[in-house]
C-alpha positions in Angstrom: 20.5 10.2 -9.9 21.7 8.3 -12.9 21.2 10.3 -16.2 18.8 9.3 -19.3 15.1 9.6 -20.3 12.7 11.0 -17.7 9.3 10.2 -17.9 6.1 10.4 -14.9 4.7 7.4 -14.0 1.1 8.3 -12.3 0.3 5.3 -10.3 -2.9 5.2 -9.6 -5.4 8.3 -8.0 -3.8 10.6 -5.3 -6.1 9.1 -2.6 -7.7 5.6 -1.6 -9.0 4.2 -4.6 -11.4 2.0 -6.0 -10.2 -1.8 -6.5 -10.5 -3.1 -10.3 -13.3 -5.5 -10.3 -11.6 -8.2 -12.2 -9.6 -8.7 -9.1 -11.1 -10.4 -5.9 -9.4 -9.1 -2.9 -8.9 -11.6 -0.2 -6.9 -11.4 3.0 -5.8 -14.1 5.1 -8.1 -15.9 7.5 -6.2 -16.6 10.4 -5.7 -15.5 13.9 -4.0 -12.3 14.5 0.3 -12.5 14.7 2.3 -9.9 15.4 5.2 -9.6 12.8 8.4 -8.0 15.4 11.6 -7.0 14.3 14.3 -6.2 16.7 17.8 -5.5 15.8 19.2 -8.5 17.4 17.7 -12.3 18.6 17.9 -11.5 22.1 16.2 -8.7 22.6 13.2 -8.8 24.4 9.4 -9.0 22.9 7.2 -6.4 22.9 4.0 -6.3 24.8 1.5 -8.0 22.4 -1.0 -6.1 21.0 -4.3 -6.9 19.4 -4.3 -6.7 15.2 -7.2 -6.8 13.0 -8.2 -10.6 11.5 -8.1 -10.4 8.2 -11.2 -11.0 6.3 -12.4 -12.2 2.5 -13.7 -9.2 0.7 -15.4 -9.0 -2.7 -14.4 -7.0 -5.5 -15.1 -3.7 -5.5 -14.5 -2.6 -2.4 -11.8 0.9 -1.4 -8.3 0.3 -0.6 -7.6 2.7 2.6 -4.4 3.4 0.8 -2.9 5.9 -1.3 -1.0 5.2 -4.8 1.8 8.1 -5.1 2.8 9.4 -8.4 6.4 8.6 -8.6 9.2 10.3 -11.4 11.4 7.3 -12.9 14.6 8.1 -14.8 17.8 6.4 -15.3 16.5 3.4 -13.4 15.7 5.4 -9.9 12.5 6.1 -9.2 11.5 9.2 -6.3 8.3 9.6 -4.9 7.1 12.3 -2.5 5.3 11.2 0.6 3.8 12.8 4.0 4.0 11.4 7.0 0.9 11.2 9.3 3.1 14.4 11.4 2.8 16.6 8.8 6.5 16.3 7.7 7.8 15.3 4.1 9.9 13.1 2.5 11.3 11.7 -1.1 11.8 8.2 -1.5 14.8 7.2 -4.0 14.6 3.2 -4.9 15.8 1.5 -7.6 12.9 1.4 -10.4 12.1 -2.4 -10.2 10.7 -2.5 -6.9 8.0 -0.1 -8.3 7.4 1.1 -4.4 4.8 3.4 -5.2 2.3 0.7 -6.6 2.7 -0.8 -2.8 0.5 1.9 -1.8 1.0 3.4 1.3 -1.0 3.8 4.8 -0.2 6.1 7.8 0.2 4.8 11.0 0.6 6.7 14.6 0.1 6.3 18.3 -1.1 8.1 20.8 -1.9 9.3 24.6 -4.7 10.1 26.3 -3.9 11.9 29.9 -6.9 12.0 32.6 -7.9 11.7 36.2 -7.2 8.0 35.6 -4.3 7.9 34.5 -2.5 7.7 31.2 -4.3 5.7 27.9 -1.6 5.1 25.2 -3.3 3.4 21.9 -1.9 2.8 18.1 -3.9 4.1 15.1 -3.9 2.0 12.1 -5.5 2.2 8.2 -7.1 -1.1 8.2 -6.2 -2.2 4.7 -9.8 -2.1 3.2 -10.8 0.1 5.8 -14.6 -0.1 7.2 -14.8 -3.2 5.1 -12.6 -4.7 7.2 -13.7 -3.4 10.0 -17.3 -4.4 9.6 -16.2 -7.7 8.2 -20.3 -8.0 7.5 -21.3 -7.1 11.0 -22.9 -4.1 12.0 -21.8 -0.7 14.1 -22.2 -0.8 17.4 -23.2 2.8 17.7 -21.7 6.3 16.5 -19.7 8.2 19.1 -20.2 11.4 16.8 -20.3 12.8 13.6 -17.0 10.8 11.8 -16.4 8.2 14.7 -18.2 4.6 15.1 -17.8 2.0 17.5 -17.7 -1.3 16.5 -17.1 -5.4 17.2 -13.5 -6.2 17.6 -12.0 -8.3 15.6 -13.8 -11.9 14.4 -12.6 -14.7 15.8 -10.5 -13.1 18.9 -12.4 -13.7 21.9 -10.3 -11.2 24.2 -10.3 -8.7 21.9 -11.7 -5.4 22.9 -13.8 -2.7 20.5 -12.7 -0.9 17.7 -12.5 2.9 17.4 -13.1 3.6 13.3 -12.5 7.0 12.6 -13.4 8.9 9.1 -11.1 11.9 7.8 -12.2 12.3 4.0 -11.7 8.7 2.2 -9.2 7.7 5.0 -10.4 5.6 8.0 -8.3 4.7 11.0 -8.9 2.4 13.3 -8.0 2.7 17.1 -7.8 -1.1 18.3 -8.9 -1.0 22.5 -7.4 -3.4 24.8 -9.3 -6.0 27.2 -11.1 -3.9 29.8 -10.9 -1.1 27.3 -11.4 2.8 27.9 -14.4 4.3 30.0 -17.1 6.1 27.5 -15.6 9.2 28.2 -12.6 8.4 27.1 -13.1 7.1 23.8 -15.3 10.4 23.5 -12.1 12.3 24.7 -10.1 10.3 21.6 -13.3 10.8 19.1 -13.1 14.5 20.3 -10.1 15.9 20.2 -8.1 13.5 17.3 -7.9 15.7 13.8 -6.9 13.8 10.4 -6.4 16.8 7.7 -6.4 15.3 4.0 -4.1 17.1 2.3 -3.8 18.1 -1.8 -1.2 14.8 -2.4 -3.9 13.0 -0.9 -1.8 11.8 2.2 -3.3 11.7 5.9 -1.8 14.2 8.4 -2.7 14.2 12.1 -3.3 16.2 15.0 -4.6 16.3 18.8 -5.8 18.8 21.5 -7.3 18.9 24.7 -5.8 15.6 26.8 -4.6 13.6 23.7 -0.8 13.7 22.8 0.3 12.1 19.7 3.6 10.3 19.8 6.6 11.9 18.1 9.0 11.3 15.4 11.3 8.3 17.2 9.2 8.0 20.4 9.6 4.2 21.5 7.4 3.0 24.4 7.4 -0.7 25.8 10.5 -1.3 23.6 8.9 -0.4 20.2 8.9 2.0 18.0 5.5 4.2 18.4 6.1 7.3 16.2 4.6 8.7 13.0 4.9 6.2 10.1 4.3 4.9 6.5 3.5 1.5 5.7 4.0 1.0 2.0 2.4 -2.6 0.4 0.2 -4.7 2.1 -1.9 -6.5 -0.6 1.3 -8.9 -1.2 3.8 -10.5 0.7 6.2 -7.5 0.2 5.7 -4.4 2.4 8.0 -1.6 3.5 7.7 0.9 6.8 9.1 4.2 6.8 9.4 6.5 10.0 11.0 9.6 10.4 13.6 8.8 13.5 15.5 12.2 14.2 18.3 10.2 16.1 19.6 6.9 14.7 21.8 6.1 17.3 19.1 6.7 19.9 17.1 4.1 18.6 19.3 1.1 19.8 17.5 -2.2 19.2 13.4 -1.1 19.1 11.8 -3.2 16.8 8.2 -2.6 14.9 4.9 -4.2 15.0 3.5 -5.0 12.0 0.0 -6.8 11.0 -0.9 -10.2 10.2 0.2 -11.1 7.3 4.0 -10.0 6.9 7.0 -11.2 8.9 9.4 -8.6 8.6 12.9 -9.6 7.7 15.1 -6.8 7.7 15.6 -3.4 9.0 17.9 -0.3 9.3 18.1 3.5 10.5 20.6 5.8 8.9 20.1 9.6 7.7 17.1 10.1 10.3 14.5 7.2 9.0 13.9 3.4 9.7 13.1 1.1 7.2 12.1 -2.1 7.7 11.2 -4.8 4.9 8.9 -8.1 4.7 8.4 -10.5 1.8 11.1 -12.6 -0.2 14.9 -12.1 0.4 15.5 -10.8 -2.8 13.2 -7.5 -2.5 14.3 -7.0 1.2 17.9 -7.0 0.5 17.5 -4.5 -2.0 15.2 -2.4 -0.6 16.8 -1.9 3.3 20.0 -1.5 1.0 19.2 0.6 -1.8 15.9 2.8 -0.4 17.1 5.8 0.1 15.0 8.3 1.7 15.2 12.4 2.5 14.0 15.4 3.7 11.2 17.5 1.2 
C-alpha cells in the first residue's frame, strides 16, 4: 500500500439503510435477463433461471444492502467484508472506483434433500428488498414467524412463488421454479435456513436438518453456486466476489447475475472470482486492479 495521508471514509450505516428522499429510486421495467459470463464464447449456457422484474419504487424506501466503511490512503482504498459463509475478506481497489458506496448484498444457494428427491434453489437480497418483492401486491400467506410467501415476479407468467425471508433488516428472497416445492418443503427451507446479522452488519448463513448450503466454489449446472458478494446494483457498475478455494478447478463456470447488468469481465486468482459489469473503463480496472484477501 502506497504511503501518505490516511484518513476513514464511513460510507454510509453498517447495515441496510434508509434511501435519501431527494432521490427517486427506480429500477428497470423489463422482463427478466439473465446476465452470464463464461470464460470463453463457446461454452455452453446455463440452465435459465427465473430473476426478480424490476419495479418503480418511491423514495424512501430501504436498500437491502450494506454500505462498508472503507480506510483510503495513498490512493488504495481496503474494506472488510463477510461473506454470506461466515468467512472474511479485505478488498484493496484503487480509490476512484469508491467500491464501498456500491454497497454490497449476499448471495447463496442451497439443497434441500427428501423422500423426493433433491431441491437445489439460489437465495438472493432483492435490491429494495420486500419492496420489491411486494411490488404493491400483497402476501400470500406467512409460512412462520420471519418467512412469507408471496406472488412471483410481475409480468412473468411462468414464474413460480417467492420465498422472502427476514434476518434482522436483511431479506432474502428464494425464487421457486415452475411446478415449485410441495408445502412441506418450503416449510423444511423456512425451518431449518438461519441468517445471523453480525456486528459489521453483514449477513452470514446457516442450515440444519435436510438443507445443505452450497460451498465456497461449488458449481452446479455449469455455474458457479457458492457463497457470494454482490457489490453495486443501483448503477450500471456492479462487482461479484466469491471465495473459490481452487482457481484452477474452476475452468470456464460462469455467473448469473440480475436484470439489469451484463457482465463483461471476469477472473479467479489468489482463491476469489471477480466479475465486473458496467462501462469498459471501470471493468478493466476493477477485474485488473481489485485485489482481494483473506481477514
Amino acid at each position: 500500500m502506497a504511503g501518505g495521508r490516511e484518513e476513514i471514509v464511513e460510507q454510509a450505516p453498517r447495515g441496510p439503510r434508509w434511501a435519501g428522499t431527494a432521490a427517486l429510486l427506480a429500477l428497470l421495467a423489463a422482463l427478466p435477463l439473465i446476465a452470464v459470463l463464461t470464460r470463453g464464447e463457446d461454452a455452453a449456457p446455463p440452465r435459465p433461471v427465473v430473476t426478480r422484474a424490476p419495479v418503480r419504487l418511491a423514495a424512501g424506501v430501504t436498500p437491502n444492502a450494506i454500505y462498508p466503511a472503507a480506510r483510503v490512503s495513498g490512493g488504495t482504498g481496503t474494506m472488510p467484508v463477510t461473506f454470506p459463509d461466515g468467512s472474511r475478506a479485505e478488498i484493496g481497489y484503487p480509490a476512484r472506483l469508491n467500491l464501498a458506496s456500491l454497497g454490497a448484498r449476499p448471495y447463496a444457494s442451497g439443497t434441500l434433500s427428501g423422500a423426493g428427491g433433491e431441491e437445489f434453489r439460489v437465495l438472493t437480497a432483492p435490491l429494495y428488498g420486500e419492496a420489491e418483492t411486494a411490488a404493491g401486491r400483497a402476501m400470500i400467506r406467512p409460512l412462520t414467524g420471519h418467512v412469507g410467501l408471496w406472488p412471483g415476479p410481475p409480468g412473468v407468467d411462468a414464474a413460480s412463488q417467492v420465498l422472502l425471508f427476514r434476518f434482522g433488516d436483511w431479506r432474502l428472497a428464494l425464487q421457486d421454479e415452475p411446478g415449485g416445492m410441495t408445502f412441506e418443503q418450503r416449510l423444511a427451507w423456512a425451518g431449518n435456513l438461519r441468517g445471523t446479522p453480525g456486528p459489521d452488519g453483514f449477513l452470514t448463513l446457516s442450515a440444519g436438518g435436510p438443507l445443505r448450503l452450497s460451498r465456497p466454489g461449488e458449481i452446479r449446472d455449469g455455474r458457479l453456486v457458492g457463497p457470494q458478494l454482490w457489490l453495486g446494483g443501483l448503477s450500471r457498475r456492479m462487482l461479484v466476489v466469491a471465495p473459490v478455494p481452487d482457481c484452477g478447478r474452476l475452468g470456464r463456470a460462469p455467473v448469473v447475475l440480475d436484470a439489469r447488468h451484463a457482465i463483461a469481465g471476469g477472473d479467479c486468482r489468489d482463491g476469489y472470482y471477480l466479475a465486473a459489469s458496467g462501462d469498459p473503463e471501470f471493468v478493466r480496472e476493477a477485474i485488473a486492479k481489485v485485489r482481494v484477501r483473506p481477514a
